[in-house]
C-alpha positions in Angstrom: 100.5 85.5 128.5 97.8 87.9 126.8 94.7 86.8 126.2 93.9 86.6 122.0 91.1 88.3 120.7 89.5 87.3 117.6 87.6 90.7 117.5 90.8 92.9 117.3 93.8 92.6 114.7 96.8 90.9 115.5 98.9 94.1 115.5 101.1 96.1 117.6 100.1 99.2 116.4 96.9 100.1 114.6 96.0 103.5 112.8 92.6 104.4 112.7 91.8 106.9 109.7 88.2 108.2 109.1 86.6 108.3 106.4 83.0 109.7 105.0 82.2 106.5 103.5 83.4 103.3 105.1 82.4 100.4 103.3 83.4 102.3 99.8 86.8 103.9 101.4 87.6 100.2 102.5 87.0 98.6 99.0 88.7 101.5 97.2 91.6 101.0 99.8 91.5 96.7 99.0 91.0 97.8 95.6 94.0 100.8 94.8 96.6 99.3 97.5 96.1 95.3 98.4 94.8 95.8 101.3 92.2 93.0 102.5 88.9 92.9 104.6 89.5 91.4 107.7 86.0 91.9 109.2 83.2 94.9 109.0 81.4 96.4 111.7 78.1 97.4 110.0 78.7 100.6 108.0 80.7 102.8 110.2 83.8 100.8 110.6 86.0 97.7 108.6 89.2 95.7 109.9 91.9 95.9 107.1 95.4 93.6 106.8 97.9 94.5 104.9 101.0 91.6 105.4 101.1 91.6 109.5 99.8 95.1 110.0 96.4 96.4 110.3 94.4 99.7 109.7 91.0 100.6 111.0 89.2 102.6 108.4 86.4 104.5 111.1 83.1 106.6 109.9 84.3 110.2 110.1 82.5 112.3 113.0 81.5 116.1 113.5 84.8 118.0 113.8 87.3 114.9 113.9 90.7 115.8 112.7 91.3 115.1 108.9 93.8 113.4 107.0 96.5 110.9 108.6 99.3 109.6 107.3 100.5 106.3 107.4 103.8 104.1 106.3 103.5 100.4 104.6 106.6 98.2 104.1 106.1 96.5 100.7 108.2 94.4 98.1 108.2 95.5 94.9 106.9 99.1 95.2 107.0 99.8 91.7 104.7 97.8 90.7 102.3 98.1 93.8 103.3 102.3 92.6 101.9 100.7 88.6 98.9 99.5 90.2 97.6 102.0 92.1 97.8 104.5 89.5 96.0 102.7 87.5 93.4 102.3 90.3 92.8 105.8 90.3 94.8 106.7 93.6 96.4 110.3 92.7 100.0 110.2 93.2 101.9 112.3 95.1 105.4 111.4 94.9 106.5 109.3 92.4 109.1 106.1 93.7 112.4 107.7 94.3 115.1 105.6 95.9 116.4 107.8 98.8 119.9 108.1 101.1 119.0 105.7 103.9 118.1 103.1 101.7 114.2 103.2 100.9 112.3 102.9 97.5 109.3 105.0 98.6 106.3 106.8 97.1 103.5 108.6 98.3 100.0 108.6 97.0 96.5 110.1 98.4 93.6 107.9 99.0 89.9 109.0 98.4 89.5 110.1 101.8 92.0 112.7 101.7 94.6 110.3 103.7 98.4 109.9 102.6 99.8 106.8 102.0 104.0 106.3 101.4 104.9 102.5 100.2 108.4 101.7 101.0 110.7 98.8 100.0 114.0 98.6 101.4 116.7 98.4 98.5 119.7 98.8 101.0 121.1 98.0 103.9 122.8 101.9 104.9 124.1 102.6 108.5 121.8 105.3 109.9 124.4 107.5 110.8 125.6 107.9 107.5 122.6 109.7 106.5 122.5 111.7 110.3 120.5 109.8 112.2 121.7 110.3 116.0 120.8 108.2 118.9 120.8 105.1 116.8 120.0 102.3 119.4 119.4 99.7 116.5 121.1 96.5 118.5 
């Protein structure tokens, strides 16, 4: 069995995206999407949860790659689409449903990242949209 860590997010997978301004990317980021402090690190780096999934907001250093991208499973997008607008995130994509079954839409956060919100509004075979090697048990 693997040893738990206290110190690290309960997550398979954890994106870290950098940022100028730590503390004020992670509070416009609790603030705009729903995401939630898990823990700081001083001012260069802040532990986020969103559901069971995690993202590391990191200070940005001297010639470090810029924006990421990154995918969030949500329910009700539209509203969570209703709310950050109104938090000032500047909205790429609108929500558009789309052929394999998503309610998605795509918004940029103050650190340049891109953000697409997703709810699942069907249940659509993958190969009806051309997915190939589908290996989905």
């Amino acid at each position: 069995m693997a040893v738990q860590n206290r110190s690290v997010p309960d997550a398979t997978v954890i994106p870290e995206l950098p940022y100028d301004d730590v503390v004020g990317a992670s509070e416009w980021l609790c603030d705009a999407f729903g995401l939630t402090v898990r823990l700081r690190i001083g001012a260069h780096r802040a532990q986020l949860r969103f559901g069971d999934g995690a993202v590391v907001a990191v200070e940005r250093r001297d010639g470090q790659a810029g924006a990421c991208s990154v995918l969030v499973r949500v329910d009700g997008v539209d509203a969570h689409h209703d709310h950050a607008a109104a938090a000032g995130a500047h909205i790429l994509r609108p929500p558009e449903d789309h052929p394999y079954g998503e309610r998605q839409y795509t918004a940029e956060d103050i650190g340049g990242h891109r953000w697409t919100f997703s709810e699942s509004v069907a249940d659509v075979d993958p190969a009806s949209w051309g997915a190939t090697d589908v290996d989905i048990g």
